[in-house]
C-alpha positions as CSV (number, residue, x, y, z in Angstrom):
1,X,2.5,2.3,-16.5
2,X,3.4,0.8,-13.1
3,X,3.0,2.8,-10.0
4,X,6.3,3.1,-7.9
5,X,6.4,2.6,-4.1
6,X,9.0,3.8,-1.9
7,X,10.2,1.0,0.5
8,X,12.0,1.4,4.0
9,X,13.2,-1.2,5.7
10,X,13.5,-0.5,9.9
11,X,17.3,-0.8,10.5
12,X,18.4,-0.1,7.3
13,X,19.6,3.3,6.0
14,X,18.3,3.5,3.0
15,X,14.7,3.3,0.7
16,X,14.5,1.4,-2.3
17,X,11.5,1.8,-5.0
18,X,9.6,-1.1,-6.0
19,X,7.0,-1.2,-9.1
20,X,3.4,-2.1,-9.1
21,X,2.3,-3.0,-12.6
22,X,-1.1,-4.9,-11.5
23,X,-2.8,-1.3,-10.2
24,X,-3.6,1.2,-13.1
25,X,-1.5,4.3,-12.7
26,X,-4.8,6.4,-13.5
27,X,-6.4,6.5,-10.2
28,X,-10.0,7.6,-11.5
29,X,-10.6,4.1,-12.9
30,X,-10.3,2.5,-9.3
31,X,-13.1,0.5,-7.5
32,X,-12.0,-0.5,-4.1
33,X,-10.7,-3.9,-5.4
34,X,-8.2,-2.2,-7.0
35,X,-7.3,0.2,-4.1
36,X,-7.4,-3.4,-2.2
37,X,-4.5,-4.7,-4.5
38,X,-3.0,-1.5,-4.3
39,X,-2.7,-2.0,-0.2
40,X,-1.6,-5.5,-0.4
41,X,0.9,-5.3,-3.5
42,X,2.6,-2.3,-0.8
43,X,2.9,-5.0,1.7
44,X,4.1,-7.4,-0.8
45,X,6.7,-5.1,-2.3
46,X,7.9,-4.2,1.6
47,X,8.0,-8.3,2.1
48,X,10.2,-8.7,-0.3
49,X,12.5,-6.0,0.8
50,X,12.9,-7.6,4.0
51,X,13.0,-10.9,3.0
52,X,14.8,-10.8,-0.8
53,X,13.7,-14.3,-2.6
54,X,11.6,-15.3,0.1
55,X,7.9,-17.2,-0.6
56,X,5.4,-14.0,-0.3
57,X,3.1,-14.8,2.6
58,X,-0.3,-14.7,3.1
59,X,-1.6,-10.7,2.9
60,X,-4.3,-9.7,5.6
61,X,-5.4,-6.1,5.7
62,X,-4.4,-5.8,9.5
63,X,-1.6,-5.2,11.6
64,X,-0.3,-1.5,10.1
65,X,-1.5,2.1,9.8
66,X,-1.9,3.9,7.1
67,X,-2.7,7.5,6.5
68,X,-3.6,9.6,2.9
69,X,-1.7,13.1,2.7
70,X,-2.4,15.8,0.4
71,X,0.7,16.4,-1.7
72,X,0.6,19.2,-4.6
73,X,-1.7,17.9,-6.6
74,X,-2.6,15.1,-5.3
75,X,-2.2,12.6,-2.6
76,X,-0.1,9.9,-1.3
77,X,-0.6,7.0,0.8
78,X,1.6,5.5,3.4
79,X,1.9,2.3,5.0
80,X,3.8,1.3,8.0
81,X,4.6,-1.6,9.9
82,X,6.9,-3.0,12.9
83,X,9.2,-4.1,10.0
84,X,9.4,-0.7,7.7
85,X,7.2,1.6,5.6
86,X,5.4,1.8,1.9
87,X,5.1,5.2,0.3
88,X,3.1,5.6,-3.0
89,X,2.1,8.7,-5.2
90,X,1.0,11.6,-5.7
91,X,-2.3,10.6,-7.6
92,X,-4.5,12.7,-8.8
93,X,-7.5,12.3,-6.6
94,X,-8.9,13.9,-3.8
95,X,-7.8,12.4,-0.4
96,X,-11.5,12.0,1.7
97,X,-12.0,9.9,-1.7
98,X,-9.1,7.4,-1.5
99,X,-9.4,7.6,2.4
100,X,-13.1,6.4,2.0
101,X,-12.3,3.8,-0.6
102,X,-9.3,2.5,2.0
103,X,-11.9,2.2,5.2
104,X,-14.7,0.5,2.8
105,X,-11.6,-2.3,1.7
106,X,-10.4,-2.3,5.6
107,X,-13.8,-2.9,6.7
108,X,-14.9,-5.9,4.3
109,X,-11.5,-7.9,4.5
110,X,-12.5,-10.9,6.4
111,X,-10.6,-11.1,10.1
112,X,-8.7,-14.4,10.8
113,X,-10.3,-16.4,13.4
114,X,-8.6,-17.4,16.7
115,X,-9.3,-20.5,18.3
């Protein structure tokens, strides 16, 4: 079952929902690579809002804030960036243990060098 993100683009007035089907909907099967995918398939999915039939670019963990809020039962994750924002959830998981996996998957993504 694919997990649906909520997708707004700034300067539009409206949010659209997008479907990740490479993420399993069942959050207590996720290692960090998968809450890695999860991260950059949002990104993806609010690429591709902007830019319809555009070549998806190159995803590096950096350049946005996100945040994990309890919700019911559950918690959600948001993304945002200069360009819009990336809603996904509830799952069923407690939030210090997504927000933990997030930090660990922040913290390993290799950094582009500048030269």
């Amino acid at each position: 079952m694919p997990i649906d993100v909520d997708i707004w683009v700034r300067g539009t007035t409206h949010a659209t929902t997008h479907a990740i089907a490479n993420v399993s909907s069942d959050p207590s099967t996720w290692d960090d690579a998968d809450v890695g995918t999860l991260l950059t398939e949002m990104l993806l999915a609010l690429d591709r809002a902007r830019h319809p039939g555009g070549q998806p670019p190159t995803v590096t963990l950096r350049g946005f804030n996100w945040i994990v809020s309890s919700f019911d039962s559950g918690v959600v994750l948001h993304l945002e960036m200069q360009m819009g924002s990336a809603s996904a959830g509830p799952f069923a998981m407690d939030e210090s243990r997504l927000t933990a996996m997030i930090e660990r998957v922040m913290e390993t993504e290799p950094r582009a060098t500048v030269h």
